[in-house]
C-alpha positions as a printed NumPy array, in Angstrom:
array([[ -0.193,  29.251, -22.853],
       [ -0.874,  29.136, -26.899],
       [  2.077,  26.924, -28.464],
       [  3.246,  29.806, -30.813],
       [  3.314,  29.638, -34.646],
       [  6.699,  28.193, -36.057],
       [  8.073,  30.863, -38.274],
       [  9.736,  27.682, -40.308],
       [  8.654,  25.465, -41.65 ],
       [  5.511,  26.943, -42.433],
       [  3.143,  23.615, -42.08 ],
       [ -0.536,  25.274, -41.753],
       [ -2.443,  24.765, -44.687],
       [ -3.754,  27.785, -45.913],
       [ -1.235,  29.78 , -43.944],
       [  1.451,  29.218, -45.714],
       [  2.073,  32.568, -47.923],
       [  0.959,  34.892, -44.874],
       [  3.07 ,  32.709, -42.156],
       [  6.064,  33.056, -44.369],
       [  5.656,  36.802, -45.492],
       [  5.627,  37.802, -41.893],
       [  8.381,  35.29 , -40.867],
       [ 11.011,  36.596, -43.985],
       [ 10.737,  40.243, -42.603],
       [ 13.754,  41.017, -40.81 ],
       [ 15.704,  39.504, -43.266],
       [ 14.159,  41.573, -45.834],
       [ 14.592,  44.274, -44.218],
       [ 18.5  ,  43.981, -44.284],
       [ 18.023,  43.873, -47.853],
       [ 16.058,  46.868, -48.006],
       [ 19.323,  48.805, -46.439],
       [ 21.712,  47.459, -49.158],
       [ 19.696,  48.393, -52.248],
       [ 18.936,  51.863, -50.828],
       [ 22.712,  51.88 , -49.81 ],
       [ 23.431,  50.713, -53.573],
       [ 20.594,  53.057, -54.718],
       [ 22.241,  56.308, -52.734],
       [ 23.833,  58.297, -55.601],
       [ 20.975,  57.75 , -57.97 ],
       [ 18.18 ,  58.355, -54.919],
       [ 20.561,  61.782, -53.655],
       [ 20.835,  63.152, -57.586],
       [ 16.79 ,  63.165, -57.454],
       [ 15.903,  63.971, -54.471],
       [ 18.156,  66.929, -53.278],
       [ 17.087,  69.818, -56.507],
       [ 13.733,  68.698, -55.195],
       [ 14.139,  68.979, -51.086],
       [ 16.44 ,  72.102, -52.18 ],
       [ 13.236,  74.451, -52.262],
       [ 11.639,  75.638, -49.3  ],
       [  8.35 ,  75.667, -51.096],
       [  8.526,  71.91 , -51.957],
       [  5.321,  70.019, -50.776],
       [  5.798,  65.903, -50.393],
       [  2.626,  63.717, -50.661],
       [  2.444,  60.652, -49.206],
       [  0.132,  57.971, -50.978],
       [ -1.426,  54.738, -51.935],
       [ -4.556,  52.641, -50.893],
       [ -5.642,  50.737, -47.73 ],
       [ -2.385,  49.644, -46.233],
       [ -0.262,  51.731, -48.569],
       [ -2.034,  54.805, -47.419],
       [ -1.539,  53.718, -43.42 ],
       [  2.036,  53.757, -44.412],
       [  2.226,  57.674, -45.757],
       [  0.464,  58.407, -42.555],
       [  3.151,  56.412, -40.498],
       [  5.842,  57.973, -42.252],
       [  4.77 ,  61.644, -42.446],
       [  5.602,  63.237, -39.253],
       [  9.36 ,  62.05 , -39.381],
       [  9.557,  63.063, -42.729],
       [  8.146,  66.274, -42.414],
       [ 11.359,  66.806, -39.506],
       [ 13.552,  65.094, -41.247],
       [ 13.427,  67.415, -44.471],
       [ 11.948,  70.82 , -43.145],
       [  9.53 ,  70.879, -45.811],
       [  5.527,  70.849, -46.233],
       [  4.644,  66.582, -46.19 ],
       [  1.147,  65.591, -46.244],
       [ -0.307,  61.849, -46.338],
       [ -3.232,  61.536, -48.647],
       [ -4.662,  58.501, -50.009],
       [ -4.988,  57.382, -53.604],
       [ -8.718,  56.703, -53.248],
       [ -9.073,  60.434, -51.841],
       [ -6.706,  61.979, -54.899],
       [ -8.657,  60.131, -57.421],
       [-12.178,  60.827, -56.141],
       [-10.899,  65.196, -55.825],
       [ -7.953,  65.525, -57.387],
       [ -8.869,  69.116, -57.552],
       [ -9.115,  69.222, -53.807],
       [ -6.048,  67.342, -52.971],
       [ -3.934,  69.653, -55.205],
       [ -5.923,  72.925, -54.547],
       [ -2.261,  74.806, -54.176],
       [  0.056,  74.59 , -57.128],
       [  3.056,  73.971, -55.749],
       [  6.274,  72.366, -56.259],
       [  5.526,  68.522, -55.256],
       [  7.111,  65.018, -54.906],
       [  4.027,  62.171, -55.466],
       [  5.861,  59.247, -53.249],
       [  3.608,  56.604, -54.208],
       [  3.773,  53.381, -52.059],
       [  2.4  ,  50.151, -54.76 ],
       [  2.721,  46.689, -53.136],
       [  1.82 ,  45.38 , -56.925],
       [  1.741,  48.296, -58.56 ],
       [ -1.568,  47.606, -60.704],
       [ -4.458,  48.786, -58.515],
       [ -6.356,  51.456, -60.576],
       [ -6.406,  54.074, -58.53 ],
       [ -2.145,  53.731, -57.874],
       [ -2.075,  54.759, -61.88 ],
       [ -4.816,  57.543, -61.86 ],
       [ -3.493,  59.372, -58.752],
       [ -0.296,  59.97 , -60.228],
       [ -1.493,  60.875, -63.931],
       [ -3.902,  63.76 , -61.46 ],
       [ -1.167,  65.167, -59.88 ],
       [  0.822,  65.307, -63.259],
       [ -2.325,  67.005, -64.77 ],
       [ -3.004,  69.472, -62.394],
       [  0.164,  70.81 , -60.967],
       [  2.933,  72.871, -63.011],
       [  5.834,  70.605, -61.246],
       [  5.305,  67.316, -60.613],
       [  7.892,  64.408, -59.446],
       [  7.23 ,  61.117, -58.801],
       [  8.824,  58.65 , -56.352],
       [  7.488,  55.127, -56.968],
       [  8.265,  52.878, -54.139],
       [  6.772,  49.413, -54.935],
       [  7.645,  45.899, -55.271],
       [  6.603,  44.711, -58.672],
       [  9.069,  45.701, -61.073],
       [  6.682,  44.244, -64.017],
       [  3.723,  46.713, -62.437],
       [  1.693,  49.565, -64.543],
       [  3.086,  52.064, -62.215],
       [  6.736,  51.013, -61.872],
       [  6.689,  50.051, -65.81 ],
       [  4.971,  54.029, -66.041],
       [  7.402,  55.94 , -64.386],
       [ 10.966,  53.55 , -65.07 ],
       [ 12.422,  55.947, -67.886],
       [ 10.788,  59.546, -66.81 ],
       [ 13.119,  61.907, -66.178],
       [ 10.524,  63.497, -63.37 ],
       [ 10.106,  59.92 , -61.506],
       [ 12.452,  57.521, -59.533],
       [ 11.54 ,  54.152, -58.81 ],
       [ 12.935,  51.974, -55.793],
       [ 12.03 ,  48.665, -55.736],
       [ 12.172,  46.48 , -52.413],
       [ 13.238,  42.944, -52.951],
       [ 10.98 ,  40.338, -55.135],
       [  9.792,  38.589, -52.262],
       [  7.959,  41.302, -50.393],
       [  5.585,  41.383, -53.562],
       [  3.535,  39.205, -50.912],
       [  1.341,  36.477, -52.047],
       [ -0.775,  36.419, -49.503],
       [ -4.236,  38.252, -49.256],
       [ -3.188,  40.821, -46.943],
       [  0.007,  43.313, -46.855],
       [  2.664,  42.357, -44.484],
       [  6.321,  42.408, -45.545],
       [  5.639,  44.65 , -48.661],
       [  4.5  ,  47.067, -45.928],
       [  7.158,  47.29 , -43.593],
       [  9.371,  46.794, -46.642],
       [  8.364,  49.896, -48.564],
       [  8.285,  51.864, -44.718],
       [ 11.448,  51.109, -44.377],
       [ 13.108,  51.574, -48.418],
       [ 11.332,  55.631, -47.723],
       [ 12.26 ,  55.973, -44.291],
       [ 15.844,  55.074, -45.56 ],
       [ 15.397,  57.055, -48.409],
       [ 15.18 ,  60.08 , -47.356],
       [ 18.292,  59.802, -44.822],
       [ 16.182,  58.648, -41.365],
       [ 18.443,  56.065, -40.278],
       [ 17.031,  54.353, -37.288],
       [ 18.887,  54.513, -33.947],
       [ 20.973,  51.428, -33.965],
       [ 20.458,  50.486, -37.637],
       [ 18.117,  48.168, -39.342],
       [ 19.646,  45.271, -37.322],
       [ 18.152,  46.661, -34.197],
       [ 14.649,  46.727, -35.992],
       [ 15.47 ,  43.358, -37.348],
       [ 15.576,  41.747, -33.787],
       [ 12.807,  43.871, -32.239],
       [ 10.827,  41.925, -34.924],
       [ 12.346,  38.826, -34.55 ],
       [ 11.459,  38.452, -31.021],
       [  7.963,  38.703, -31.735],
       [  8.339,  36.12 , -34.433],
       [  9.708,  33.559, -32.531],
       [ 10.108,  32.983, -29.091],
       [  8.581,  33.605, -25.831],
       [  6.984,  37.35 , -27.052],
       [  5.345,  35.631, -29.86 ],
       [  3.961,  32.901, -27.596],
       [  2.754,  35.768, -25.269],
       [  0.944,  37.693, -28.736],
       [ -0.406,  34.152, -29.744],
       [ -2.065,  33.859, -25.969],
       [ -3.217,  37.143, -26.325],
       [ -4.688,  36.521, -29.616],
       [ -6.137,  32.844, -29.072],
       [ -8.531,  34.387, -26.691],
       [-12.494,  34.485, -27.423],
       [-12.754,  38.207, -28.081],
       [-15.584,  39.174, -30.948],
       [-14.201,  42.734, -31.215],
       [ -9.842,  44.336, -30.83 ],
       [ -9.514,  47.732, -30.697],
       [ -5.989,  49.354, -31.517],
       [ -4.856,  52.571, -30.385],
       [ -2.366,  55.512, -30.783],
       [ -0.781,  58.725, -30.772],
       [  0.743,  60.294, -33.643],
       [  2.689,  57.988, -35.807],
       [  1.24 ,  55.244, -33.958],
       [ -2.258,  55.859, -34.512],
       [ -1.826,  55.213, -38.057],
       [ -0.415,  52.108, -37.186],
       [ -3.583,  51.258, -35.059],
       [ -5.488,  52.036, -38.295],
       [ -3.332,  48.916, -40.194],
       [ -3.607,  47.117, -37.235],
       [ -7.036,  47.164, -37.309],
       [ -7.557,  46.672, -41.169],
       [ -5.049,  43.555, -40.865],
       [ -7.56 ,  41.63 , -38.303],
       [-10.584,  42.623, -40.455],
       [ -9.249,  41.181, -43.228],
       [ -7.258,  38.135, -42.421],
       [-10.533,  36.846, -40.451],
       [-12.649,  37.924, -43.1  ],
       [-14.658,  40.176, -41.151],
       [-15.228,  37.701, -38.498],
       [-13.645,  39.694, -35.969],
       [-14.895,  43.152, -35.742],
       [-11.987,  45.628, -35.177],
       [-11.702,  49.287, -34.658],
       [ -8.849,  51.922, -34.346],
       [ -8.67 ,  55.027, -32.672],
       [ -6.05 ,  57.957, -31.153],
       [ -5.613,  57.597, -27.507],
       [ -7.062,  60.659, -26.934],
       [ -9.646,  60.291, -29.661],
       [-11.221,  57.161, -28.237],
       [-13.06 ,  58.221, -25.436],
       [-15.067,  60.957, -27.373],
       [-17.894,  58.538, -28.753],
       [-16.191,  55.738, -30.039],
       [-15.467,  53.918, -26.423],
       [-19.072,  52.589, -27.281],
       [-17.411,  50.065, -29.132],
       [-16.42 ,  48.213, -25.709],
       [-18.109,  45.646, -24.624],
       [-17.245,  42.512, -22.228],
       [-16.333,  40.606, -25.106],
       [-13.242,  43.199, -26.606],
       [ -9.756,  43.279, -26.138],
       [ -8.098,  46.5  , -26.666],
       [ -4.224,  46.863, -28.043],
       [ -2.351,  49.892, -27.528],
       [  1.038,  51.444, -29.104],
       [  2.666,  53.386, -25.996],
       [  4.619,  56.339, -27.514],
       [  8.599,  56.602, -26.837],
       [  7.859,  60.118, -26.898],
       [  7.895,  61.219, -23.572],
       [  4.788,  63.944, -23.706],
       [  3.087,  61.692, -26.083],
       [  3.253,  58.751, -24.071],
       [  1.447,  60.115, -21.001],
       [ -1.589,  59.984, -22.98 ],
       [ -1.216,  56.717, -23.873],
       [ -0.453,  55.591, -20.866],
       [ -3.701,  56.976, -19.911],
       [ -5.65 ,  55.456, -21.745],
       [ -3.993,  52.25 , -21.472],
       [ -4.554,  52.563, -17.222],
       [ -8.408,  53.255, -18.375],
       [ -8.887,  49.778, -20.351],
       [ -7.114,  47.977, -17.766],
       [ -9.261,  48.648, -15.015],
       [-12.938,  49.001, -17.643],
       [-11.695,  45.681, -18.912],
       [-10.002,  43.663, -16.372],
       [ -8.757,  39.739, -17.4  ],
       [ -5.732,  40.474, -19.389],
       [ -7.725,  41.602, -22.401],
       [ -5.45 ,  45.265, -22.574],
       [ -1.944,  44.735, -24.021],
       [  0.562,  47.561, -24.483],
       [  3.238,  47.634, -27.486],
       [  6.482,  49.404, -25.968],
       [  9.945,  50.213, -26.914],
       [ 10.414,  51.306, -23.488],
       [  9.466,  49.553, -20.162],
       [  9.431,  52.584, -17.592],
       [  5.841,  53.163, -16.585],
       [  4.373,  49.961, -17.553],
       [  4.593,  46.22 , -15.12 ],
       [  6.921,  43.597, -16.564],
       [  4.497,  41.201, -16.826],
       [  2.903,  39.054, -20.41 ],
       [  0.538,  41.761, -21.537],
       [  3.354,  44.766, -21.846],
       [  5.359,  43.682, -25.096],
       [  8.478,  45.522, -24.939],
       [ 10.215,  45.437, -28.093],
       [ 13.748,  45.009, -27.853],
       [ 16.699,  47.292, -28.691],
       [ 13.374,  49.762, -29.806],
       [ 13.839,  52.391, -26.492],
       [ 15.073,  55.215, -28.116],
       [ 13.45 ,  54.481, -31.597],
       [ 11.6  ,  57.576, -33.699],
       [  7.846,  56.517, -33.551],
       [  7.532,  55.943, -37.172],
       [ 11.129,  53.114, -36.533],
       [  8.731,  51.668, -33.614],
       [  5.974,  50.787, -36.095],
       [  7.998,  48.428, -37.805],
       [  8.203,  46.084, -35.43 ],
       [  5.112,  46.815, -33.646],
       [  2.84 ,  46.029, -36.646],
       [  4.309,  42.861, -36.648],
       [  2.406,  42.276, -32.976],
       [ -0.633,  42.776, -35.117],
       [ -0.078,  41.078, -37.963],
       [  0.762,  37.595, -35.564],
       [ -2.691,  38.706, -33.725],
       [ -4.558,  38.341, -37.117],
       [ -3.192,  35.276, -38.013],
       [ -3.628,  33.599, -35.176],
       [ -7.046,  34.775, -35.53 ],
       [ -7.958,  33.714, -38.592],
       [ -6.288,  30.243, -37.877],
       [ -8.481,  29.861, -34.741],
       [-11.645,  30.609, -36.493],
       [-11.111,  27.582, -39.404],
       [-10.196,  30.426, -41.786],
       [ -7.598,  29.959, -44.425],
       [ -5.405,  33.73 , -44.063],
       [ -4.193,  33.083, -47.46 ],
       [ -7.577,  33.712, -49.203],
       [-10.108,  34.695, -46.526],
       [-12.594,  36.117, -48.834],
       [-12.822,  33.13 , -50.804],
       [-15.821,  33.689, -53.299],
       [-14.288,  37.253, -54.08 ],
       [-15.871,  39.263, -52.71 ],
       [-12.844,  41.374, -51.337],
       [ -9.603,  40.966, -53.525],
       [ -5.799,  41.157, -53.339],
       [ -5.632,  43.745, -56.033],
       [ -8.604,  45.881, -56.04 ],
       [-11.144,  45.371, -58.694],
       [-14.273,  46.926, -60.097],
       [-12.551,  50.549, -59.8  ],
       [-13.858,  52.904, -62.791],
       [-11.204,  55.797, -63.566],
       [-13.939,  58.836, -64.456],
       [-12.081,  61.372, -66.941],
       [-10.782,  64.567, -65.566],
       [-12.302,  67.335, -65.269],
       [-11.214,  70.993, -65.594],
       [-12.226,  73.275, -63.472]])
């Protein structure tokens, strides 16, 4: 078996922002439930006029990872509030703002910002502000020095929570500013996971260290050219970052794709070949999670070797053996609590990855051709219609 990555000390060269960004998230995350918990008053006198009318509509948004984390998020939000929530990226708002925000209505703009300073992060909200009679804005973002947090600090229509400093991550690729902001909204908003934040803290821990992660590191140390990741629901979102986190931590080397479980077979099963493994995030939804299960029975027997690994919170239906990754304390998590730890299965899978293939996780891309914080965005002027 794959000796698995220390979490500490972090020792690989190259790896040492990534290894440490995914190694400091449960602790993070504890830290993420005392400044909402210190946040509460100011978070409940902003948010409750706003979740008070029935004709409120909540948009999710932000780029790349920030968007996956909107569409992650919106399902339990949307029954969690009773009101209209949509996920919709920045990149989508900016290039039709006018068909994003076709419908004047009442909306909250919760934008997710790891920095804060991608272009589009800025533009999206000043759209929605320009186009719709009532705007608010919830800025969720770790960079307290950012354009958008420094934008929105002292307007009376915006709120901004801040996770802790450290989830600003350093590394190329979003990791613990993800799960941080998923958590600070989930929170947020009242959607308390079953058991707390310490359960999700050592769900994640066991895949950081221990014998899960050395199972994930086997399971990622193998000579596969192409991963596929897929899901139901929340959970297909999280296939999406799953996938984007492999493609970019190797640099492209590794060719990954994401799909629903019910989604996959119509066309894109093409993408198999005898050199793919395929990941897949089994629902604890109990209707949902036939359907995974389906699909996960189907890559098992098209792609037999143990190249088919299933991300769980609950073991019934699936063998207790190293390719079903049951994530403790997670069984009677909402889907959108499951992804928390679950992404962090993915995020060890690209490291290990990128390590394997000689390439530095830190700064895969080098010669710049793909950067941290987006550049060579231009921000047309608005248009009336």
């Amino acid at each position: 078996m794959t000796a698995p990555l220390s979490p500490a000390p972090v020792t690989v060269p190259g790896a040492e922002h990534t290894q440490r960004e995914i190694a400091q998230q449960p602790e993070l995350w504890r830290r993420v439930d005392r400044i909402v918990a210190e946040d509460r008053p100011r978070l409940d006198a902003f948010l409750s006029p706003l979740l008070a009318d029935p004709r409120l509509r909540v948009v999710l948004t932000g780029a790349g990872t920030s968007a996956y984390a909107g569409e992650i998020l919106r399902a339990t939000l949307a029954a969690r509030t009773g009101r209209r929530v949509d996920a919709v990226a920045t990149t989508d708002i900016v290039a039709d703002p006018h068909g994003c925000f076709e419908d004047d209505l009442p909306t909250l703009l919760v934008s997710f910002a790891r920095s804060g300073n991608s272009p589009e992060s800025t533009a999206a909200a000043e759209h929605a502000t320009a186009l719709l009679s009532r705007c608010a804005h919830l800025v969720v973002t770790c960079n307290a020095d950012g354009a958008l947090a420094h934008a929105h600090r002292d307007r009376p229509d915006s709120h901004v929570l801040l996770t802790p400093p450290e989830a600003e991550d350093q590394g190329f690729a979003m990791t613990s500013s993800l799960t941080c902001m998923l958590l600070s909204v989930l929170l947020a908003f009242g959607q308390q996971p079953v058991g707390g934040v310490d359960s999700l803290a050592t769900a994640a821990q066991a895949v950081i260290g221990g014998e899960l992660g050395a199972r994930v590191d086997a399971f990622a140390a193998g000579a596969a050219e192409r991963v596929v990741y897929l899901g139901s629901g929340a959970l297909k979102a999280l296939a999406g970052e799953s996938a984007l986190k492999l493609l970019e931590l190797t640099g492209g080397a590794v060719v990954s794709w994401a799909d629903s479980s019910l989604g996959f077979r119509h066309g894109p099963k093409a993408f198999l070949t005898d050199r793919t493994s395929v990941v897949v995030y089994v629902s604890n939804d109990p209707y949902t999670r036939r359907y995974d299960l389906d699909i996960l029975a189907e890559m098992r027997a098209a792609l037999p070797g143990g190249r088919v690994a299933a991300v769980t919170g609950r073991s019934d239906g699936l063998p207790a053996d190293d390719l079903t990754w049951l994530m403790p304390e997670m069984a009677e998590a909402d889907d959108a609590a499951l992804a928390l730890p679950a992404v962090v299965c993915a995020q060890r899978i690209a490291l290990r990855a990128s390590l394997d293939r000689g390439i530095r996780p830190d700064n895969p891309f080098p010669d710049g051709e793909v950067n941290r914080v987006v550049q060579g965005v231009t921000v047309h002027p608005l248009q009336s219609r």
